[in-house]
C-alpha positions in Angstrom: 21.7 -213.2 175.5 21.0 -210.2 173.4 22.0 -206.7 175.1 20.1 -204.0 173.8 21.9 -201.0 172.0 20.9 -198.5 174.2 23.0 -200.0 177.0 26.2 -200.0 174.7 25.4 -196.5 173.5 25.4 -195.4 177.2 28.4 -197.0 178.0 30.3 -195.8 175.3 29.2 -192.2 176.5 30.0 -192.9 179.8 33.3 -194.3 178.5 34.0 -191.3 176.3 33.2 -188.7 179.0 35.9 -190.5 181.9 38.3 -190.3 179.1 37.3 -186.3 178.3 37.7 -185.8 182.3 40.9 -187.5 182.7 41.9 -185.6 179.7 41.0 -182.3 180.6 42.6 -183.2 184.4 45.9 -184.4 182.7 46.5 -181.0 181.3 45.1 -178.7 183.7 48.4 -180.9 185.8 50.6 -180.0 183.0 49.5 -176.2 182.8 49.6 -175.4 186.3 53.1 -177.2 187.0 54.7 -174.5 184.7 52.6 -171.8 187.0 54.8 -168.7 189.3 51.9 -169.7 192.2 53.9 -172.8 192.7 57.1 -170.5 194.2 54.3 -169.0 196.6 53.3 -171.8 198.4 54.8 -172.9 201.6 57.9 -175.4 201.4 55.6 -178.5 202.9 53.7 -178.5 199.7 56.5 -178.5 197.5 57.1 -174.5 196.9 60.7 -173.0 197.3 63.3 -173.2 200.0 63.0 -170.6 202.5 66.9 -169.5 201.6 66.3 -169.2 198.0 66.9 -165.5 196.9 64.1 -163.1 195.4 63.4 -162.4 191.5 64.9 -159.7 190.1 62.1 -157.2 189.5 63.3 -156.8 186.1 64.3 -159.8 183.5 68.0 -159.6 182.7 68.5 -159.3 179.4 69.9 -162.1 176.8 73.4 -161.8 175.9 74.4 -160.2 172.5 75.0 -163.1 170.5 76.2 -162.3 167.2 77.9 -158.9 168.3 81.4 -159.3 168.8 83.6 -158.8 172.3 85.5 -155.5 172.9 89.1 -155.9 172.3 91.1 -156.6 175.1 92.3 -153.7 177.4 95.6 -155.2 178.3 98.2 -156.7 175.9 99.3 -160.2 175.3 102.7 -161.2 176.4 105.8 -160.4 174.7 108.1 -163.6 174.2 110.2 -161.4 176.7 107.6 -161.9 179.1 106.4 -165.4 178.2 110.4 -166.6 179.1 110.4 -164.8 182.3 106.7 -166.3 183.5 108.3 -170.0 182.3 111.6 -169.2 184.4 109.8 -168.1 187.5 107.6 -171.0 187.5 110.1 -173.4 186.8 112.1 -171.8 190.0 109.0 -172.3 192.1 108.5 -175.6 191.1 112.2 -176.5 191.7 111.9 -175.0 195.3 108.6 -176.9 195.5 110.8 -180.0 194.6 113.6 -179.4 196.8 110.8 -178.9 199.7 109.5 -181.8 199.4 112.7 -183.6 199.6 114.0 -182.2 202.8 110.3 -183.4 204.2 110.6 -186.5 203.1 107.3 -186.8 200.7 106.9 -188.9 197.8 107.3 -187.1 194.8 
């Protein structure tokens, strides 16, 4: 038959205060997974490995982005030296070749 409002009134309370818990449970989870106490706790519970290094006492710090690299200390190659690099490799690989041969593996 007919309910009377009160009831609806407290159940919409009661409603509305489940929904404020699970709310306020929901991101007390979310604040406390991005918690340090979590590397703290033993490895059972779901806290580090026990071969997992230490922190650094002090933060390394970010790398210079928009400054440029020092120039290099050694030179680039010559085309001297570039022909005498392609040479010597293609002697090794030719003795590679010729290795493999008197084995008797596919090339």
């Amino acid at each position: 038959m007919w309910k009377p409002q009160s009831s609806n009134l407290k159940i919409y309370r009661t409603r509305q205060a489940l929904f404020g818990l699970m709310l306020a449970c929901t991101g007390s989870l979310f604040l406390v997974s991005c918690s340090t106490v979590l590397s703290e706790m033993p490895t059972q519970v779901g806290g580090l490995p026990s071969g997992t290094p230490e922190r650094p006492a002090v933060a390394p710090e970010y790398p210079a982005v928009n400054e440029t690299p020092p120039s290099r200390s050694t030179a680039v190659l010559t085309e001297e030296e570039k022909k005498k690099v392609e040479a010597e490799l293609a002697a090794m690989r030719a003795a590679q070749e010729r290795r493999a041969k008197a084995r008797g593996e596919p090339e």
